[in-house]
PyMOL commands that place a pseudoatom at each C-alpha (Angstrom):
pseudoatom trace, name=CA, resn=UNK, resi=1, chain=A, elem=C, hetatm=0, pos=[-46.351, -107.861, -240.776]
pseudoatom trace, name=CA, resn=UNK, resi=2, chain=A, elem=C, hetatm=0, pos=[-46.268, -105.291, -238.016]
pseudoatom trace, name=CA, resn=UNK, resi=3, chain=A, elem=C, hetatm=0, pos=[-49.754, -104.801, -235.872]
pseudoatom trace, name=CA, resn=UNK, resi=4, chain=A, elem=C, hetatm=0, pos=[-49.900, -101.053, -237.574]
pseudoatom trace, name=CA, resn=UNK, resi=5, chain=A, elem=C, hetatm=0, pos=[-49.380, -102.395, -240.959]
pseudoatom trace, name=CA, resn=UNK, resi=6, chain=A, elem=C, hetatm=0, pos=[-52.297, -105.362, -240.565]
pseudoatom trace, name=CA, resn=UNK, resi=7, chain=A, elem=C, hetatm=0, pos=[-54.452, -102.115, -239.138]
pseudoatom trace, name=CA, resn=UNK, resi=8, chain=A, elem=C, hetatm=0, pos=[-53.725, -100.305, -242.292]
pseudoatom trace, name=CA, resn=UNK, resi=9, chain=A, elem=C, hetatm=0, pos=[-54.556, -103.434, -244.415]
pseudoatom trace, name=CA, resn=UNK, resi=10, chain=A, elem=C, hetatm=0, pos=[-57.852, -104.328, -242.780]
pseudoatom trace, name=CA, resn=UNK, resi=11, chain=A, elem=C, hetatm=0, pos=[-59.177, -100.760, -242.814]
pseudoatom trace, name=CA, resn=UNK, resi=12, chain=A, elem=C, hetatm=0, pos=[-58.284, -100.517, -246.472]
pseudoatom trace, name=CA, resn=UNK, resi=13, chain=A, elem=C, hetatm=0, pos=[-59.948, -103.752, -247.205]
pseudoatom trace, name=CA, resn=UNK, resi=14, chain=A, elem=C, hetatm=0, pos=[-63.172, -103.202, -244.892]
pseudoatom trace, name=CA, resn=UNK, resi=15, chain=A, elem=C, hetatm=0, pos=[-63.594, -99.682, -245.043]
pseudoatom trace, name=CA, resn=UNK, resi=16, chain=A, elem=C, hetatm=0, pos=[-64.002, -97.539, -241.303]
pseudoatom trace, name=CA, resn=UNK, resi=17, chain=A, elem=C, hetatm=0, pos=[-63.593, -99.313, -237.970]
pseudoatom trace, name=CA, resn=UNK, resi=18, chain=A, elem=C, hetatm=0, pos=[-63.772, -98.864, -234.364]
pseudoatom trace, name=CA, resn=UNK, resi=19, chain=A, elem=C, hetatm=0, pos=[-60.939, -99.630, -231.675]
pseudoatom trace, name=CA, resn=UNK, resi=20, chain=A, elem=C, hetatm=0, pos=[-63.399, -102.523, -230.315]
pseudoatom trace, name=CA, resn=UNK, resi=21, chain=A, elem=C, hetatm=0, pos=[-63.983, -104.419, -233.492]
pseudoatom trace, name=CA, resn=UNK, resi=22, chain=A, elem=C, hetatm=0, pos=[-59.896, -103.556, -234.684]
pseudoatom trace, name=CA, resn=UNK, resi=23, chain=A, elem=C, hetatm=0, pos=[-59.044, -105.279, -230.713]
pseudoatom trace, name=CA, resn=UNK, resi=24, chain=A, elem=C, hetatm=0, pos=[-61.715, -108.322, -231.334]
pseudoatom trace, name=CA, resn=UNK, resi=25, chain=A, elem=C, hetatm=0, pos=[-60.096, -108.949, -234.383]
pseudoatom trace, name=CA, resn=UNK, resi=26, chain=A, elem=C, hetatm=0, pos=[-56.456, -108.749, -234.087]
pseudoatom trace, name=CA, resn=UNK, resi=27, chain=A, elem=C, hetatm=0, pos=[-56.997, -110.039, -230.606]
pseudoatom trace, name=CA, resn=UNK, resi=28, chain=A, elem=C, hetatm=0, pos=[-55.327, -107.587, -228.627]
pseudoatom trace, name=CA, resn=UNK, resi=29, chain=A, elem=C, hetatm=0, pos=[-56.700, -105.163, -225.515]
pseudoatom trace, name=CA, resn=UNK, resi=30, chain=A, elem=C, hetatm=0, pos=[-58.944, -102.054, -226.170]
pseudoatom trace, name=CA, resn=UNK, resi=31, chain=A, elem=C, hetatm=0, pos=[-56.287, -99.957, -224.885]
pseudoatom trace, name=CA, resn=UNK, resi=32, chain=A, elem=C, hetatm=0, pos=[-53.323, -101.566, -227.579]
pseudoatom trace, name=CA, resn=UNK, resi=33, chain=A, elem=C, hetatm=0, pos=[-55.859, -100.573, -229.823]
pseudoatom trace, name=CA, resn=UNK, resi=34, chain=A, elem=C, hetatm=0, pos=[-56.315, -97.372, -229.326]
pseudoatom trace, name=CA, resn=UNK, resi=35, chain=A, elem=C, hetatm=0, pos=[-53.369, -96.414, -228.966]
pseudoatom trace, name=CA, resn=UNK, resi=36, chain=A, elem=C, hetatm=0, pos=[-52.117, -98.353, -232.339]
pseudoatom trace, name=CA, resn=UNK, resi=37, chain=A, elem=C, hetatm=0, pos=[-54.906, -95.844, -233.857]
pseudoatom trace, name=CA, resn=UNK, resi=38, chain=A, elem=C, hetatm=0, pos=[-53.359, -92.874, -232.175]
pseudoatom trace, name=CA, resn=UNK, resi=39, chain=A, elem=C, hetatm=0, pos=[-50.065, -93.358, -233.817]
pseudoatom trace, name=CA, resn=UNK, resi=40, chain=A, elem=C, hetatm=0, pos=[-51.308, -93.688, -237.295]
pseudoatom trace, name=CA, resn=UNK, resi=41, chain=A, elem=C, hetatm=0, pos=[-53.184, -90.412, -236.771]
pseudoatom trace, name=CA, resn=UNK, resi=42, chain=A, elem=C, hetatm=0, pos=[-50.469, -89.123, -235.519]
pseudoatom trace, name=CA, resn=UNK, resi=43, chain=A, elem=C, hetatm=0, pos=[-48.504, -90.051, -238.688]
pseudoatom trace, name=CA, resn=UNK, resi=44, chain=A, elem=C, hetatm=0, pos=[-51.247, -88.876, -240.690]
pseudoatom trace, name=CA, resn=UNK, resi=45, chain=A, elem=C, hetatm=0, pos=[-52.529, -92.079, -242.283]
pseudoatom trace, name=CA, resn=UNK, resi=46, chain=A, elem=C, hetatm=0, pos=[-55.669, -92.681, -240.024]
pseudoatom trace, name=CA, resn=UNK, resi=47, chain=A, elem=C, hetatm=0, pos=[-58.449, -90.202, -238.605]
pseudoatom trace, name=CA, resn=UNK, resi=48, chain=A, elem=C, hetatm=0, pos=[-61.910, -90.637, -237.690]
pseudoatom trace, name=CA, resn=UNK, resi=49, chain=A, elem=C, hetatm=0, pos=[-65.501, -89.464, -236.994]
pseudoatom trace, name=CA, resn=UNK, resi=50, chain=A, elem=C, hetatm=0, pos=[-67.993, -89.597, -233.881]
pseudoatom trace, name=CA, resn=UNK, resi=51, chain=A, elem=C, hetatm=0, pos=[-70.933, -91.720, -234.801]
pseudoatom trace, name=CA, resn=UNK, resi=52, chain=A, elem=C, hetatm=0, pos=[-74.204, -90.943, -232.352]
pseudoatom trace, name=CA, resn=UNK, resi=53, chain=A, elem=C, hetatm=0, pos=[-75.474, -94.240, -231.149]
pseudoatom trace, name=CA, resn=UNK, resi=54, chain=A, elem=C, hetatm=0, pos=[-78.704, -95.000, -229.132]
pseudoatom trace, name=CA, resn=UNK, resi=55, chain=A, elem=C, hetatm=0, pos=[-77.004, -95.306, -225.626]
pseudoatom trace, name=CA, resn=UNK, resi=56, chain=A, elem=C, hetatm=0, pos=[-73.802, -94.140, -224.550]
pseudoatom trace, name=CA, resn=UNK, resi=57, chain=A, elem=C, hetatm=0, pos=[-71.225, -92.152, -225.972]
pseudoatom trace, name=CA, resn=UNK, resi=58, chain=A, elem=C, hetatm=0, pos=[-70.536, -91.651, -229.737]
pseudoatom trace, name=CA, resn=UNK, resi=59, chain=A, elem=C, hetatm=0, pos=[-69.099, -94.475, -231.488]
pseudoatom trace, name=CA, resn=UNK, resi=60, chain=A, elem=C, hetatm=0, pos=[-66.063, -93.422, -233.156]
pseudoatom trace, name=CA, resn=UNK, resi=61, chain=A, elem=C, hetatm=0, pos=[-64.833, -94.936, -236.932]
pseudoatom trace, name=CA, resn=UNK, resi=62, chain=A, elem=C, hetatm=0, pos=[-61.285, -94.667, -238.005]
pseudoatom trace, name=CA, resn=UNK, resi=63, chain=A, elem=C, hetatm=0, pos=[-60.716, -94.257, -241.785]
pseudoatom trace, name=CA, resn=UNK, resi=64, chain=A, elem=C, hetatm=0, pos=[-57.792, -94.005, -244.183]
pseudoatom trace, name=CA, resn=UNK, resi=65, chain=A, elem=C, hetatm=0, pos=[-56.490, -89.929, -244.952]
pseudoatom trace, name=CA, resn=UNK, resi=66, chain=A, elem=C, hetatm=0, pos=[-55.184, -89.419, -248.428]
pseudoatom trace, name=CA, resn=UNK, resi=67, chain=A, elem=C, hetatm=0, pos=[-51.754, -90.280, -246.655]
pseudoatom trace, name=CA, resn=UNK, resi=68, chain=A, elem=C, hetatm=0, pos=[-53.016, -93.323, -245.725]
pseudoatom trace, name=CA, resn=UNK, resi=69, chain=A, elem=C, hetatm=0, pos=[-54.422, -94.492, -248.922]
pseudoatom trace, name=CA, resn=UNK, resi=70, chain=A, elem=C, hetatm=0, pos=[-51.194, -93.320, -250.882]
pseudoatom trace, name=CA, resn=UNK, resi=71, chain=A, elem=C, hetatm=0, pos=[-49.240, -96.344, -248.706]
pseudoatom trace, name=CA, resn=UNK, resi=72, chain=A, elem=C, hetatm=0, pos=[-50.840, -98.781, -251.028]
pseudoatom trace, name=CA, resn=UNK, resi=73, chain=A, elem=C, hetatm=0, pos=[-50.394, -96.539, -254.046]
pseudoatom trace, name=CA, resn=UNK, resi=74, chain=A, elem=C, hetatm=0, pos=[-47.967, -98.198, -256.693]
pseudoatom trace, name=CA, resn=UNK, resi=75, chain=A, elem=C, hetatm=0, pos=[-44.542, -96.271, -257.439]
pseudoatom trace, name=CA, resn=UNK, resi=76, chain=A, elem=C, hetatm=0, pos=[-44.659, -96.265, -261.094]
pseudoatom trace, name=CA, resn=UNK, resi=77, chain=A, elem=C, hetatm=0, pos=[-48.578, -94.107, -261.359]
pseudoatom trace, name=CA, resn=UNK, resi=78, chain=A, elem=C, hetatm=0, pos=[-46.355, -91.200, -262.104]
pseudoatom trace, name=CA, resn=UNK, resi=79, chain=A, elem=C, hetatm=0, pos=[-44.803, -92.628, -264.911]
pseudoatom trace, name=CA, resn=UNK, resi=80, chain=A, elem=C, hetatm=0, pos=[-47.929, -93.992, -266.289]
pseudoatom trace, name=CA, resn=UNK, resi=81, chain=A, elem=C, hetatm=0, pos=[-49.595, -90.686, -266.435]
pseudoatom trace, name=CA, resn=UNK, resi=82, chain=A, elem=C, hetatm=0, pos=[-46.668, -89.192, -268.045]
pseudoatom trace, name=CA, resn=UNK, resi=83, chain=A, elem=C, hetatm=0, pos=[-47.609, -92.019, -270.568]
pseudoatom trace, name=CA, resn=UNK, resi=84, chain=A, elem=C, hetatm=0, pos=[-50.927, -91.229, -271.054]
pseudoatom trace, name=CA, resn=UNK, resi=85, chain=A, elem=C, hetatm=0, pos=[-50.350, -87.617, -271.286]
pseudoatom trace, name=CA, resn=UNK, resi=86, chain=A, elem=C, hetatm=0, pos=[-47.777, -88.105, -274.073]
pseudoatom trace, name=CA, resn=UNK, resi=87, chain=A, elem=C, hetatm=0, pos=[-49.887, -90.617, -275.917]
pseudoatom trace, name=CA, resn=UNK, resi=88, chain=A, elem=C, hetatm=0, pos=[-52.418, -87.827, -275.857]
pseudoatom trace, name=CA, resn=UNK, resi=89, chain=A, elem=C, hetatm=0, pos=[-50.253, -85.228, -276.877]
pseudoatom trace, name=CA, resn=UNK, resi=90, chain=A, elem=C, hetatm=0, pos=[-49.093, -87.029, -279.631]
pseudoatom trace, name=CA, resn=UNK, resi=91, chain=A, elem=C, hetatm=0, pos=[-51.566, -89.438, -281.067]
pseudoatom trace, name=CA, resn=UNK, resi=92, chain=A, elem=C, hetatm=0, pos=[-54.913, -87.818, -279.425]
pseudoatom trace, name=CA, resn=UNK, resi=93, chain=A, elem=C, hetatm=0, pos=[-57.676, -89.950, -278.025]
pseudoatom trace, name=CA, resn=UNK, resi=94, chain=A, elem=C, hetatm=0, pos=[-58.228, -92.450, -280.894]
pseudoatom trace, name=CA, resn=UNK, resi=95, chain=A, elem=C, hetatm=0, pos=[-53.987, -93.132, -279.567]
pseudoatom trace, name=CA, resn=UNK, resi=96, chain=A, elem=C, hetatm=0, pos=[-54.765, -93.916, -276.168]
pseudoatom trace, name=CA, resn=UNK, resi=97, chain=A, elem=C, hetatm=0, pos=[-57.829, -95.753, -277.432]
pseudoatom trace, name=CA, resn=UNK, resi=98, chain=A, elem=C, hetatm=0, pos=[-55.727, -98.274, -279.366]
pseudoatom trace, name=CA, resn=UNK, resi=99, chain=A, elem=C, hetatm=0, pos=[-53.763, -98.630, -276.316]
pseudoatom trace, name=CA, resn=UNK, resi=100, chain=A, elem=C, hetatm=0, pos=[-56.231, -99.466, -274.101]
pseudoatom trace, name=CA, resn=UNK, resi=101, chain=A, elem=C, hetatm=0, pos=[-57.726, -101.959, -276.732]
pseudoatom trace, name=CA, resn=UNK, resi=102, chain=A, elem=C, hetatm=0, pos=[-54.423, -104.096, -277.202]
pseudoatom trace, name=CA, resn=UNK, resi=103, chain=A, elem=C, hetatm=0, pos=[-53.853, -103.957, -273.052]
pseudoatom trace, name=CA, resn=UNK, resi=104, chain=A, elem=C, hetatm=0, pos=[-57.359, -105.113, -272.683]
pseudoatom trace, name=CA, resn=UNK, resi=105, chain=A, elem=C, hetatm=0, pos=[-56.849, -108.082, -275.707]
pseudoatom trace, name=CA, resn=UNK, resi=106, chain=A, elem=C, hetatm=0, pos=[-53.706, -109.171, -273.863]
pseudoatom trace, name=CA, resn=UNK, resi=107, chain=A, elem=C, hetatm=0, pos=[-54.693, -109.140, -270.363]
pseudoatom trace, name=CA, resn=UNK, resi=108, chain=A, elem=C, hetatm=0, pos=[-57.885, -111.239, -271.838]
pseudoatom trace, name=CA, resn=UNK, resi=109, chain=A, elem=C, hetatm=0, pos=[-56.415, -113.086, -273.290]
pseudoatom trace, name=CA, resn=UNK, resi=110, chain=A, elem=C, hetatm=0, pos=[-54.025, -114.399, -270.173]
pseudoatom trace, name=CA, resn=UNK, resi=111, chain=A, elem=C, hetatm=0, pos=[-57.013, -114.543, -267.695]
pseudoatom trace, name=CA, resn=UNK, resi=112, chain=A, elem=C, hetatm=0, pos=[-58.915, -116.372, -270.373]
pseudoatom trace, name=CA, resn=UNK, resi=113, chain=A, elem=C, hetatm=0, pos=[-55.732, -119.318, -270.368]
pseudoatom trace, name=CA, resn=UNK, resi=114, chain=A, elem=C, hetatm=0, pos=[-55.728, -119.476, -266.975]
pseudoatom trace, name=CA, resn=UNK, resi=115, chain=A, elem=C, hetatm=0, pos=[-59.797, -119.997, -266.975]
pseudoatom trace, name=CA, resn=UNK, resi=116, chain=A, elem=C, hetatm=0, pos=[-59.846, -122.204, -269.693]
pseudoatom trace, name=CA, resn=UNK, resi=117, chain=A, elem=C, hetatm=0, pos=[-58.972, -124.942, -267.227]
pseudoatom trace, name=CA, resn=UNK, resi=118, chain=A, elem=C, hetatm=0, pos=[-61.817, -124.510, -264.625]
pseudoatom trace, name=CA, resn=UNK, resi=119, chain=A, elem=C, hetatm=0, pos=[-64.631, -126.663, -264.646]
pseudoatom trace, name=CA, resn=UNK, resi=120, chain=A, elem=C, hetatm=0, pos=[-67.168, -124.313, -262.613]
pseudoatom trace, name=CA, resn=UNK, resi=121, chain=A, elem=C, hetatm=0, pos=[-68.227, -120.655, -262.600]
pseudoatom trace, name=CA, resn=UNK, resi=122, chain=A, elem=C, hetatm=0, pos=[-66.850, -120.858, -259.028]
pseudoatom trace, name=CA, resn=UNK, resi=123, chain=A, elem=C, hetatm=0, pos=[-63.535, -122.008, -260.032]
pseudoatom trace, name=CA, resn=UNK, resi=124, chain=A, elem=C, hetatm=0, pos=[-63.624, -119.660, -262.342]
pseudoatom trace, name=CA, resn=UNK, resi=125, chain=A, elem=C, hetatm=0, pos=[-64.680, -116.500, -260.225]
pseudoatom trace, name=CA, resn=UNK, resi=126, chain=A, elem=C, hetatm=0, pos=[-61.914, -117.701, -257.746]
pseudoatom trace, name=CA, resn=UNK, resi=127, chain=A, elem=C, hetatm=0, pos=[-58.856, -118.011, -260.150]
pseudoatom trace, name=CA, resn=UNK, resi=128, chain=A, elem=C, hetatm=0, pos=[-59.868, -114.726, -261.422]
pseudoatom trace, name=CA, resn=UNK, resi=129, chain=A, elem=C, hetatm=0, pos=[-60.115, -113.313, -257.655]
pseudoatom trace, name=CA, resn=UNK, resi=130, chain=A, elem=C, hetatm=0, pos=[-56.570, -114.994, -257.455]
pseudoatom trace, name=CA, resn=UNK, resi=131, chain=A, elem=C, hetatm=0, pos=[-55.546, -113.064, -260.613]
pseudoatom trace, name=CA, resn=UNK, resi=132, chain=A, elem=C, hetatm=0, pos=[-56.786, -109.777, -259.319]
pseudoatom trace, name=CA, resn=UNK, resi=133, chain=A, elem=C, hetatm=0, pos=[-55.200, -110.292, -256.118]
pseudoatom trace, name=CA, resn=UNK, resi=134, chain=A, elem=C, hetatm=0, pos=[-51.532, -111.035, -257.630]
pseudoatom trace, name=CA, resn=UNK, resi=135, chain=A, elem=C, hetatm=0, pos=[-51.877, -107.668, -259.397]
pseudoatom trace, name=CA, resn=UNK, resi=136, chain=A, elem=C, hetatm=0, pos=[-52.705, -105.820, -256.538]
pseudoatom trace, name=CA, resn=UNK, resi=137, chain=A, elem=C, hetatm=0, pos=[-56.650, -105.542, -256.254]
pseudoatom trace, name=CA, resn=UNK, resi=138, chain=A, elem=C, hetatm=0, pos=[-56.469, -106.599, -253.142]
pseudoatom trace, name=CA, resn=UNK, resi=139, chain=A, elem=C, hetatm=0, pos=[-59.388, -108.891, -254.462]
pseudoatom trace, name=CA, resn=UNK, resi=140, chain=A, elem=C, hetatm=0, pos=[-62.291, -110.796, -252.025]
pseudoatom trace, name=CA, resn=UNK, resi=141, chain=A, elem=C, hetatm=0, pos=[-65.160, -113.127, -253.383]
pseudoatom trace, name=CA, resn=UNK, resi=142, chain=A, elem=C, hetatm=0, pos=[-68.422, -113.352, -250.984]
pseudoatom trace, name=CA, resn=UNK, resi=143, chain=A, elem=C, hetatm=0, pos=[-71.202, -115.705, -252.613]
pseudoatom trace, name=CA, resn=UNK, resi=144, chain=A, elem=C, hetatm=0, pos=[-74.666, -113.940, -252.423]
pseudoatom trace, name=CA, resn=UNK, resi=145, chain=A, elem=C, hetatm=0, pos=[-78.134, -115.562, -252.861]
pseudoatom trace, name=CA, resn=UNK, resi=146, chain=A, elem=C, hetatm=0, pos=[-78.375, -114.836, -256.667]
pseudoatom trace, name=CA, resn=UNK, resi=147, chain=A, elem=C, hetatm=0, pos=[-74.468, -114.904, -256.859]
pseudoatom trace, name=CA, resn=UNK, resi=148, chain=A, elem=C, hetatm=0, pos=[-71.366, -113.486, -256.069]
pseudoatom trace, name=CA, resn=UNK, resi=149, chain=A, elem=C, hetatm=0, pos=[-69.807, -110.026, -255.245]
pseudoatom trace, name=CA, resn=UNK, resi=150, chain=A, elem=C, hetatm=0, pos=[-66.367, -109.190, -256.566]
pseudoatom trace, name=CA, resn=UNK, resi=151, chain=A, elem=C, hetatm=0, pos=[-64.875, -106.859, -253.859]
pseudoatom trace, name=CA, resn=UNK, resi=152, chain=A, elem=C, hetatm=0, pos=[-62.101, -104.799, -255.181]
pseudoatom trace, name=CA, resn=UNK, resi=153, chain=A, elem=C, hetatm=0, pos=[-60.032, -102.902, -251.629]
pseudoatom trace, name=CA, resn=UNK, resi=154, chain=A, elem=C, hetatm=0, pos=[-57.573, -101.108, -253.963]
pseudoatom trace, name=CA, resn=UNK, resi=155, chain=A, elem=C, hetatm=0, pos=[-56.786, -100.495, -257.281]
pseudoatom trace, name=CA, resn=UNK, resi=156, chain=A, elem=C, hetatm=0, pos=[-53.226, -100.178, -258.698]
pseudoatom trace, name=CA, resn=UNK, resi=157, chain=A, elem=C, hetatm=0, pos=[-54.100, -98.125, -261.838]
pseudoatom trace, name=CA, resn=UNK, resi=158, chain=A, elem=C, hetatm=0, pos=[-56.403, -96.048, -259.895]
pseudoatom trace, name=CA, resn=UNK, resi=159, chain=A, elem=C, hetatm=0, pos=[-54.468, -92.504, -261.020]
pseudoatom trace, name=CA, resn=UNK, resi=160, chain=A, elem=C, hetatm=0, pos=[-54.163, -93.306, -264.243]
pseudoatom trace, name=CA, resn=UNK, resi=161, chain=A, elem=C, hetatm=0, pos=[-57.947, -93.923, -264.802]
pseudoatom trace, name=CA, resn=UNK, resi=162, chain=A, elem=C, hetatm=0, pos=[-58.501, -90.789, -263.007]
pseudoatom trace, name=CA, resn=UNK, resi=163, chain=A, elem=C, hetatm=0, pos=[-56.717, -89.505, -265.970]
pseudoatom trace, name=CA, resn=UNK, resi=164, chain=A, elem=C, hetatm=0, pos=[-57.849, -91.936, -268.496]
pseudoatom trace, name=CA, resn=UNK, resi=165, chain=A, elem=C, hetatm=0, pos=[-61.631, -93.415, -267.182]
pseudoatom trace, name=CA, resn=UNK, resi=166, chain=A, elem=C, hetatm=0, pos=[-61.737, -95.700, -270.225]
pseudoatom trace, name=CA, resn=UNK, resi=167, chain=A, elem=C, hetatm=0, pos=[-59.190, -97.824, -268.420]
pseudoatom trace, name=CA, resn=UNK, resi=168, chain=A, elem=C, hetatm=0, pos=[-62.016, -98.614, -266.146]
pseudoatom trace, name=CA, resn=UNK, resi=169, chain=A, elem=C, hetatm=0, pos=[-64.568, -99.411, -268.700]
pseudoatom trace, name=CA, resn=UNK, resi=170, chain=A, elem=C, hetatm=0, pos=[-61.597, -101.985, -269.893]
pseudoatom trace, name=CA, resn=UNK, resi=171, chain=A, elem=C, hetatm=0, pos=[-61.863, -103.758, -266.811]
pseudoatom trace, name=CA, resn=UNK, resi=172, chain=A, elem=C, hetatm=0, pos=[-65.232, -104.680, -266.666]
pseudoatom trace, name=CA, resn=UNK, resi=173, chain=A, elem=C, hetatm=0, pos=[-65.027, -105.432, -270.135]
pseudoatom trace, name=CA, resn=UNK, resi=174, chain=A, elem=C, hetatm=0, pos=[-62.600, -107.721, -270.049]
pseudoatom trace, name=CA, resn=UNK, resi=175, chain=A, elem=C, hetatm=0, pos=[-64.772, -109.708, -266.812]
pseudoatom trace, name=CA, resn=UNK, resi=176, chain=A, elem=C, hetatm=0, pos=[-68.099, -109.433, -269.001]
pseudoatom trace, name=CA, resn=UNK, resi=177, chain=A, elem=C, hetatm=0, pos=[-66.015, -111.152, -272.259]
pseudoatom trace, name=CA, resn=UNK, resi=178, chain=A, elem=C, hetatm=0, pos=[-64.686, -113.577, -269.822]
pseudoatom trace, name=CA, resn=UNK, resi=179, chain=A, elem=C, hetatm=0, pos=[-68.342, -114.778, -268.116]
pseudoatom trace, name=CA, resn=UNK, resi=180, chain=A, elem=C, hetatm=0, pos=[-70.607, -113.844, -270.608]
pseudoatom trace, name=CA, resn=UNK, resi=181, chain=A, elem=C, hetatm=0, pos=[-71.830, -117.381, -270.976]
pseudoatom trace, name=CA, resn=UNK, resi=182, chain=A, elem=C, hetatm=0, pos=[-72.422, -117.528, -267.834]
pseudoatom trace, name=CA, resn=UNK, resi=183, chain=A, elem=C, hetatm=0, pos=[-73.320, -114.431, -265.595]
pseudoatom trace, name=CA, resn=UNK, resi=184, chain=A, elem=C, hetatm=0, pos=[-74.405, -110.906, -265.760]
pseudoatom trace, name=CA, resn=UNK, resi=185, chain=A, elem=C, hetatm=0, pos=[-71.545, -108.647, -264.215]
pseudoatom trace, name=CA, resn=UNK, resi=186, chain=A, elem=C, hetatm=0, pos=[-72.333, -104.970, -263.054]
pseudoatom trace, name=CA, resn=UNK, resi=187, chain=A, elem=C, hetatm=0, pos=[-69.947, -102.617, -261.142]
pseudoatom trace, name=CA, resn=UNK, resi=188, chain=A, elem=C, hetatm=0, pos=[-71.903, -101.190, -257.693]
pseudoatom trace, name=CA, resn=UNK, resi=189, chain=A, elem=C, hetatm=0, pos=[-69.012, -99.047, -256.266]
pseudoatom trace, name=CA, resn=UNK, resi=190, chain=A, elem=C, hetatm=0, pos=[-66.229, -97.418, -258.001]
pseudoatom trace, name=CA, resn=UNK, resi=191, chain=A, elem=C, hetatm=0, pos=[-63.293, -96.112, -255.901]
pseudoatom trace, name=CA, resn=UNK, resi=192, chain=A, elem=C, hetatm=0, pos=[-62.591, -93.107, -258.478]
pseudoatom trace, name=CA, resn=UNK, resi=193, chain=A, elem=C, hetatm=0, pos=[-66.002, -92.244, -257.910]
pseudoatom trace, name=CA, resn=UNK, resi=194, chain=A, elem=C, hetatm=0, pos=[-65.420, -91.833, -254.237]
pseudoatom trace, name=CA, resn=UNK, resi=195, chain=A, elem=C, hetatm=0, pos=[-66.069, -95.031, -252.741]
pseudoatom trace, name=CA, resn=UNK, resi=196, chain=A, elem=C, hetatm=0, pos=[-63.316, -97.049, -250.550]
pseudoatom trace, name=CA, resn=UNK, resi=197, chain=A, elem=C, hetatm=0, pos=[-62.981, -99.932, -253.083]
pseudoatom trace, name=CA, resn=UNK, resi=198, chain=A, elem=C, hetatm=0, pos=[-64.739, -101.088, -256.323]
pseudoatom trace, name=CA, resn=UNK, resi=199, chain=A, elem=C, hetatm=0, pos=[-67.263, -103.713, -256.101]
pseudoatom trace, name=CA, resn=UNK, resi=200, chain=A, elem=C, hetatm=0, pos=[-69.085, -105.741, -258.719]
pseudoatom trace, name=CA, resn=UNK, resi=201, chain=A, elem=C, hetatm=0, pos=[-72.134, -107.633, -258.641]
pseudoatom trace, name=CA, resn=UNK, resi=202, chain=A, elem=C, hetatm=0, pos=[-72.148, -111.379, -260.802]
pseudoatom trace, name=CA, resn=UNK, resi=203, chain=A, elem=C, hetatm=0, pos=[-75.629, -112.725, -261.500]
pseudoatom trace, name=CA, resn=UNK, resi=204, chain=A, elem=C, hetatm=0, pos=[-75.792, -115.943, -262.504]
pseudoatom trace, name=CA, resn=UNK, resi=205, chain=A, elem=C, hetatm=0, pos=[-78.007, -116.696, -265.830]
pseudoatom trace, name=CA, resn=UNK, resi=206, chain=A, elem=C, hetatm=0, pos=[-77.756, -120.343, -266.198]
for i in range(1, 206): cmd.bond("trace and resi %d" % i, "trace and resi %d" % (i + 1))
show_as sticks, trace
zoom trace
């Protein structure tokens, strides 16, 4: 993977970043850096803010433009809007409804196979990252003191729940039917709602 393409990828998964922490941890100079960050702001896929800091000079963040978030942005949303919208044209909601239903009873129904042979909610909550992550989600577990959090960098249906939401409220469906026995799952960031990513908090209850 080219250095601009791993930039792209880490500030997608981590959010904004500065040329110091981006050189620390791709291991290359300040200055490569930098100038990496130029390009893609030249090309329309980066820019940036000044942060104030304590001493010294403003710090300043790089971030992911529309452009830039659009590189990760699957080539068939078109056509699934077009879906939706005819669904809706020709069935109405209680169409797309059904829809949605038999997506969400098959795509439980294959993560619930594949879980069925784990012997641990951790096993679990990691073949379901793994899941996530062969679909696109760009998908990261981090264990917490009560838990996990289910980190979420991208989302590959993202337009089309713009234009249908209830697409989202299938996907955390489908993770509360699959851990119910065993965890409490609630969604803290949703990237439709403006955040970077979508992020989901698993408390354990046994």
């Amino acid at each position: 993977m080219k250095t601009s393409d791993k930039i792209l990828h880490k500030i997608k998964r981590e959010g904004q970043i500065t040329a110091r922490q981006l050189a620390d941890d791709l291991s290359i100079t300040s200055m490569g850096a930098r100038q990496h960050l130029q390009a893609l702001e030249d090309d329309g896929l980066l820019n940036y803010s000044d942060i104030k800091v304590k001493v010294g000079r403003p710090a300043r963040h790089w971030f992911l433009t529309q452009k830039g978030h659009n590189q990760f942005i699957d080539r068939h949303q078109d056509l699934s809007i077009d879906i939706i919208d005819a669904i809706d044209h020709a069935f109405g909601q209680s169409g797309i409804n059904k829809i949605i239903a038999e997506r969400e009873a098959k795509i439980f129904q294959r993560y619930q196979q594949r879980l069925s042979q784990c012997s641990s909610i951790e096993e679990k909550l990691h073949t379901l990252v793994l899941l996530r992550e062969q679909e696109g989600y760009m998908a990261e577990l981090e264990t917490t003191e009560d838990g996990y959090l289910l980190t979420e960098n991208h989302c590959p249906i993202c337009h089309a729940a713009k234009q249908c939401p209830t697409l989202c409220q299938s996907e955390i469906n489908i993770f509360q039917a699959l851990l119910k026995e065993e965890c409490q799952i609630v969604r803290q960031e949703h990237i439709i709602k403006g955040s970077h990513r979508c992020r989901y908090r698993i408390t354990l209850t046994q």
